[in-house]
C-alpha positions as CSV (number, residue, x, y, z in Angstrom):
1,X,64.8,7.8,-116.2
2,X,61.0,7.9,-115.5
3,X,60.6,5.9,-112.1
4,X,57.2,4.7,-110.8
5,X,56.0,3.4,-107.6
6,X,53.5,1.3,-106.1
7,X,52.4,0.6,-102.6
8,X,50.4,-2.3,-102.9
9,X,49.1,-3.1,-99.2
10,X,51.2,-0.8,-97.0
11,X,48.3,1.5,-94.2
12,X,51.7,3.1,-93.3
13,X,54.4,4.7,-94.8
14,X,56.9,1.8,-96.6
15,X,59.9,2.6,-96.1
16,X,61.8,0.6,-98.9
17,X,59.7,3.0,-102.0
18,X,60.6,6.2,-99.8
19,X,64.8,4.9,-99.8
20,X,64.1,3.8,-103.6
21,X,62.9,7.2,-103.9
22,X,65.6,9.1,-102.5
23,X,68.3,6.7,-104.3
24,X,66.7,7.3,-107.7
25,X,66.5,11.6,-107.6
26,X,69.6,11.0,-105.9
27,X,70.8,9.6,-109.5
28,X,68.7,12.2,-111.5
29,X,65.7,10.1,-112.3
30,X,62.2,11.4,-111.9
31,X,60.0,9.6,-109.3
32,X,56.6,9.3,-108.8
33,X,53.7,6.6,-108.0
34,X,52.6,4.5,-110.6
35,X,48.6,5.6,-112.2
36,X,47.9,2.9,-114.9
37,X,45.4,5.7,-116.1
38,X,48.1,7.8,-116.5
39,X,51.1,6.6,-117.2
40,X,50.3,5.1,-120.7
41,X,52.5,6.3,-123.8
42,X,54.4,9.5,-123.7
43,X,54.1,9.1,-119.6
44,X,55.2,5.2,-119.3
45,X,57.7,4.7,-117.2
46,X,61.1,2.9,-118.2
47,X,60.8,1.3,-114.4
48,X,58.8,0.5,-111.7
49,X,59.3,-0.5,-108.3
50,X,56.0,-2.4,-106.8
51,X,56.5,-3.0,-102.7
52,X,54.2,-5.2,-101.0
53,X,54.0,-6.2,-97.2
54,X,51.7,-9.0,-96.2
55,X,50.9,-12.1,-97.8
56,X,47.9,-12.6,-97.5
57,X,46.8,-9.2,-98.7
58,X,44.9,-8.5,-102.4
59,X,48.0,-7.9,-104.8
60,X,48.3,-4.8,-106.8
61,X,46.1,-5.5,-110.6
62,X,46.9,-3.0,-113.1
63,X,50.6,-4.2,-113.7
64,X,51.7,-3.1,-117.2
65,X,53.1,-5.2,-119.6
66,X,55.4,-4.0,-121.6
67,X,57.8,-2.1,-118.3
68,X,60.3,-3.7,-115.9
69,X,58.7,-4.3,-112.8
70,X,60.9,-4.5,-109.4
71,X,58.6,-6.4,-106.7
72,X,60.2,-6.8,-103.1
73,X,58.8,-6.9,-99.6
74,X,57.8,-9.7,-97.5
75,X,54.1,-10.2,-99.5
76,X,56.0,-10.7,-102.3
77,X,59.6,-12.7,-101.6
78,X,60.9,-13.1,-98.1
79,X,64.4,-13.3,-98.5
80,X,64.8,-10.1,-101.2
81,X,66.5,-7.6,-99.6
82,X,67.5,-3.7,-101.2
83,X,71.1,-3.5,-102.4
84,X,73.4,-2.0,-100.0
85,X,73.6,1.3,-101.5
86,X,69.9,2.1,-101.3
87,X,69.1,0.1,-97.9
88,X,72.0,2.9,-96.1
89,X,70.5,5.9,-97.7
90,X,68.3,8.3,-96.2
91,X,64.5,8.1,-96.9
92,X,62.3,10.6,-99.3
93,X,60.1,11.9,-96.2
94,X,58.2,14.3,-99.0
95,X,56.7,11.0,-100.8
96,X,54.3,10.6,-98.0
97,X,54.6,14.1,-96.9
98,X,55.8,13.2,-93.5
99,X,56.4,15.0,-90.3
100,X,58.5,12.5,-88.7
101,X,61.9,10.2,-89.5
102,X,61.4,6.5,-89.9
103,X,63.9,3.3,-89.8
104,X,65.7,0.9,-87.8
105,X,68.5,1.2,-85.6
106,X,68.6,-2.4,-85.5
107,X,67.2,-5.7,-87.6
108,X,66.8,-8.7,-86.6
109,X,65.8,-11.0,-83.8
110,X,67.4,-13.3,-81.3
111,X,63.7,-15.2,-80.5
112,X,62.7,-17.5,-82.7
113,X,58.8,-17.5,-81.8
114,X,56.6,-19.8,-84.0
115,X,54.6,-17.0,-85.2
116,X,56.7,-14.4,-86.6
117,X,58.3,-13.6,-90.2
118,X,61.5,-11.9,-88.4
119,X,63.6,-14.7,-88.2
120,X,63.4,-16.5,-91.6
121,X,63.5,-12.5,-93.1
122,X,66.2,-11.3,-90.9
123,X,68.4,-13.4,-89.2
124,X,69.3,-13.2,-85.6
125,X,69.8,-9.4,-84.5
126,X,72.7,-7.1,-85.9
127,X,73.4,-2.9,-85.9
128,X,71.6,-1.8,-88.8
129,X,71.8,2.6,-88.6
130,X,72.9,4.8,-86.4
131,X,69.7,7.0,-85.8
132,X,71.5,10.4,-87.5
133,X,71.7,8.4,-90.9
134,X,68.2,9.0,-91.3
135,X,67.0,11.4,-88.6
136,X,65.5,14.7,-90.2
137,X,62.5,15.7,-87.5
138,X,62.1,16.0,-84.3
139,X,60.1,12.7,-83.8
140,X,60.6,9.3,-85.5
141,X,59.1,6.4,-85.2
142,X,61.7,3.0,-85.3
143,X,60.8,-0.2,-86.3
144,X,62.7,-2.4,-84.8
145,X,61.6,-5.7,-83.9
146,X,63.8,-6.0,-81.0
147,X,65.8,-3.2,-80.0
148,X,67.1,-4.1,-76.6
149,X,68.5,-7.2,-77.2
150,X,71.9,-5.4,-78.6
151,X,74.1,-3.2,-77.6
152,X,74.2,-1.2,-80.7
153,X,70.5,-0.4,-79.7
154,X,71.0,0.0,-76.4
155,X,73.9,2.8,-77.5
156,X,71.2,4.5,-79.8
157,X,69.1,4.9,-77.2
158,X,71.6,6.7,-75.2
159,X,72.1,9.0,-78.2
160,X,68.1,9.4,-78.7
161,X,68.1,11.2,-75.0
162,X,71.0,13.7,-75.9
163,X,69.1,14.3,-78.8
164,X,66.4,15.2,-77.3
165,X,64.0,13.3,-80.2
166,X,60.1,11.8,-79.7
167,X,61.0,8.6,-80.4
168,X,58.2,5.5,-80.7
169,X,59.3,2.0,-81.2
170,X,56.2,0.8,-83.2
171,X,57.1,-2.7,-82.8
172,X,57.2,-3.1,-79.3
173,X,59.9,-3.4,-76.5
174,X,60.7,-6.9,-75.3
175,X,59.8,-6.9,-71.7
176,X,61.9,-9.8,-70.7
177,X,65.0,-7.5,-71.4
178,X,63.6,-4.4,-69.2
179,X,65.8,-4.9,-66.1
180,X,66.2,-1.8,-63.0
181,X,69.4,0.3,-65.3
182,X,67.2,0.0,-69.2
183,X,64.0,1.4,-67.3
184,X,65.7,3.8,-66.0
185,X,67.3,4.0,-69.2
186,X,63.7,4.2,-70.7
187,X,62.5,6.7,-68.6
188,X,64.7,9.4,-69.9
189,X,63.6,8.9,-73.3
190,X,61.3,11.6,-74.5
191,X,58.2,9.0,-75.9
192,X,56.1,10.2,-79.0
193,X,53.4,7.6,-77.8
194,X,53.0,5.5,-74.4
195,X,56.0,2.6,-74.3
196,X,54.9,-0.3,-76.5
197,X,55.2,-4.0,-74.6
198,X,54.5,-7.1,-75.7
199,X,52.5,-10.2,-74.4
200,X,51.4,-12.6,-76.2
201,X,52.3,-15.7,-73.7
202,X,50.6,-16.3,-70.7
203,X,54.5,-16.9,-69.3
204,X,54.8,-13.4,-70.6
205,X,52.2,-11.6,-67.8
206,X,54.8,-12.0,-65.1
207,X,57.9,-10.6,-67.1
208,X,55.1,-7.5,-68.0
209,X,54.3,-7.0,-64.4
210,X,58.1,-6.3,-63.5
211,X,58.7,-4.5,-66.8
212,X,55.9,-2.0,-65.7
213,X,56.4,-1.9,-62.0
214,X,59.9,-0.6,-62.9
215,X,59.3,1.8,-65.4
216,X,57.0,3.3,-63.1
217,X,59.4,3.2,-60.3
218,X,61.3,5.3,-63.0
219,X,58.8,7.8,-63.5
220,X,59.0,6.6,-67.6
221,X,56.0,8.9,-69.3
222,X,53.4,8.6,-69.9
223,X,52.8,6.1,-67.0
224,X,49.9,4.2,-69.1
225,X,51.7,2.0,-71.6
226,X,50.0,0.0,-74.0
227,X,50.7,-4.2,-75.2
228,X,50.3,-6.2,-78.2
229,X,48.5,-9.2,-77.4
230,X,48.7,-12.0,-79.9
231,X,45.2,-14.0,-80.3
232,X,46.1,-17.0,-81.6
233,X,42.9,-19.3,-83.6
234,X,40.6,-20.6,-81.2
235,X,42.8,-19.7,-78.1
236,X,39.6,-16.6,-77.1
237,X,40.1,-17.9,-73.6
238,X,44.2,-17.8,-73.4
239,X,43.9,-14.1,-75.0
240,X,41.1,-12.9,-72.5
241,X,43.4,-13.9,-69.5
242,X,45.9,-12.0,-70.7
243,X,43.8,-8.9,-71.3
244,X,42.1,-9.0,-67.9
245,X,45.8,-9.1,-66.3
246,X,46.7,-6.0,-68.3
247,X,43.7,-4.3,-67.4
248,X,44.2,-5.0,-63.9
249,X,47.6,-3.7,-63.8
250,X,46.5,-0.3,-66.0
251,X,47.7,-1.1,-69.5
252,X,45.6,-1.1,-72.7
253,X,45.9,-4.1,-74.9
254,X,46.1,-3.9,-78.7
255,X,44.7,-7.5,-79.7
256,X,46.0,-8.9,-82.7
257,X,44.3,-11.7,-84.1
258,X,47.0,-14.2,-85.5
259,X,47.5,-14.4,-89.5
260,X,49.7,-17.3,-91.0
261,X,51.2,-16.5,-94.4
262,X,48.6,-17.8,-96.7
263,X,46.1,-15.7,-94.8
264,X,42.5,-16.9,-92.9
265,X,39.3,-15.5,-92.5
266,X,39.1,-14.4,-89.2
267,X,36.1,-15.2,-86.8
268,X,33.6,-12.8,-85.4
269,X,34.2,-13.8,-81.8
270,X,38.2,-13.0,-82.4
271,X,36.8,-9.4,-84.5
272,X,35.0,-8.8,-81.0
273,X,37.6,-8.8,-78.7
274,X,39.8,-7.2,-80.9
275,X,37.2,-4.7,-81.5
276,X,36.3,-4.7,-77.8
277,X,39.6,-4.0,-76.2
278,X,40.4,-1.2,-79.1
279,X,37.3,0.8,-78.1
280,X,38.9,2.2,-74.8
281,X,36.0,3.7,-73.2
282,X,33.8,0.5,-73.4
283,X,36.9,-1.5,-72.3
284,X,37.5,0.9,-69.4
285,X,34.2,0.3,-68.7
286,X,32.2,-2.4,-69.5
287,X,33.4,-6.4,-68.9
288,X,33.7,-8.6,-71.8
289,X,31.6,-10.8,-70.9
290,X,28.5,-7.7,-70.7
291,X,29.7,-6.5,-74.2
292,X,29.2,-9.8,-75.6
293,X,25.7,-10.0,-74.6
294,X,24.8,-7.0,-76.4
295,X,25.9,-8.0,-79.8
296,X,27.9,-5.1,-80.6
């Protein structure tokens, strides 16, 4: 079979096409992404797979008629889900040409915060791989949404240190859950980037604080972490309290400006501190309230 792809919205690496991918040359079939210029007559495909993350982003236009066309991901139906036999197999790295392993060693989540997808897509947490399943580099970045809250991930932590692996958990590490023995846990973990938090409550900051003060205790490299700060509409103020107390205790925020499923446009004074706190010089060294003065 002639298999195409398309990546409708994904800035990163989408890790459903790449275990599509493998699944399909696993079974023979030719795989490649989708060119409505070129895949017309002898070239069309018998089948192709369309992934798309976000709803609110622009969908894909150049659909073709006359082919079966698999959509999934969250942009495009929540609750679809890969069948078991292609969800457990190991990703095609050389679709995006990679240089590190990606997946989950867990899904779910146990919160049930307002603002998030995880939930409603995937349930509370559960094991979901052990890393060697899909581990092919010497770095990989994991995507879980909530690692420490089970002891599955907790036990593929342990594995990541004898492994000696870069790891990155892109999502962020609950910092509620980061008690004296899982920073000192953390601290033996070789990190591909600085330790990922997350604070996007003002009853949060405290629950940061210890998280850090530990991991530093620990020696857990390298020492300045950074935190995903959710900016909810309107709140500027709520966020801005948040980001002074992480820049007073030496961690770079990562504002995210908050997006509900059907999308918004998002104001200019949200776009400037999001756009403030991401330029880290300026951040390091001018206050917000002197960058807002001159209009940058």
């Amino acid at each position: 079979m002639n298999i195409c792809l398309i990546d409708a919205d994904s800035k990163i690496p989408n890790l459903a096409l790449m275990k599509i991918s493998a699944w399909h040359k696993a079974q023979g079939d030719q795989v490649s992404w989708y060119n409505a210029m070129f895949h017309v007559k002898e070239n069309k495909p018998d089948k192709i797979y369309a992934s798309k993350v976000f709803t609110f982003t622009e969908d894909y236009h150049y659909f073709p008629h006359d082919v079966e066309v698999v959509k999934g991901g969250t942009g495009y139906d929540i609750k679809k889900t890969l069948p078991d036999e292609i969800e457990t197999i190991c990703p095609d790295y050389s679709l995006y040409d990679m240089d590190h392993s990606l997946g989950f060693l867990t899904r779910g989540c146990p919160n049930k915060c307002s603002w998030c997808f995880v939930p409603k897509k995937e349930g509370n947490i559960r094991p979901a791989q052990d890393i060697e399943e899909f581990l092919r580099h010497d770095k990989a970045i994991l995507a879980d949404n909530n690692v420490l809250a089970h002891d599955w991930g907790i036990k593929q932590i342990e594995k990541i240190i004898k492994l000696k692996v870069k790891v990155d958990f892109n999502q962020g590490l609950d910092a509620r859950l980061i008690n004296d023995s899982t920073a000192k846990l953390l601290s033996k973990v070789r990190w591909l980037n600085p330790i990922r938090l997350a604070c996007d409550t003002e009853g949060q900051m405290k629950h940061v604080q210890k998280a850090v003060e530990l991991l530093r205790w620990y020696n857990a490299t390298p020492a300045r972490y950074s935190c995903y700060v959710l900016l909810k509409p309107g709140k500027i103020d709520d966020c801005l309290k948040r980001v002074k107390f992480l820049k007073g205790i030496c961690i770079d925020p990562f504002v995210q400006p908050f997006q509900p499923p059907k999308g918004r446009i998002i104001p200019q004074d949200e776009k400037d501190l999001a756009r403030y706190c991401d330029m880290k010089a300026t951040f390091k060294s001018v206050w917000w309230e002197d960058y807002k003065k001159t209009g940058a």
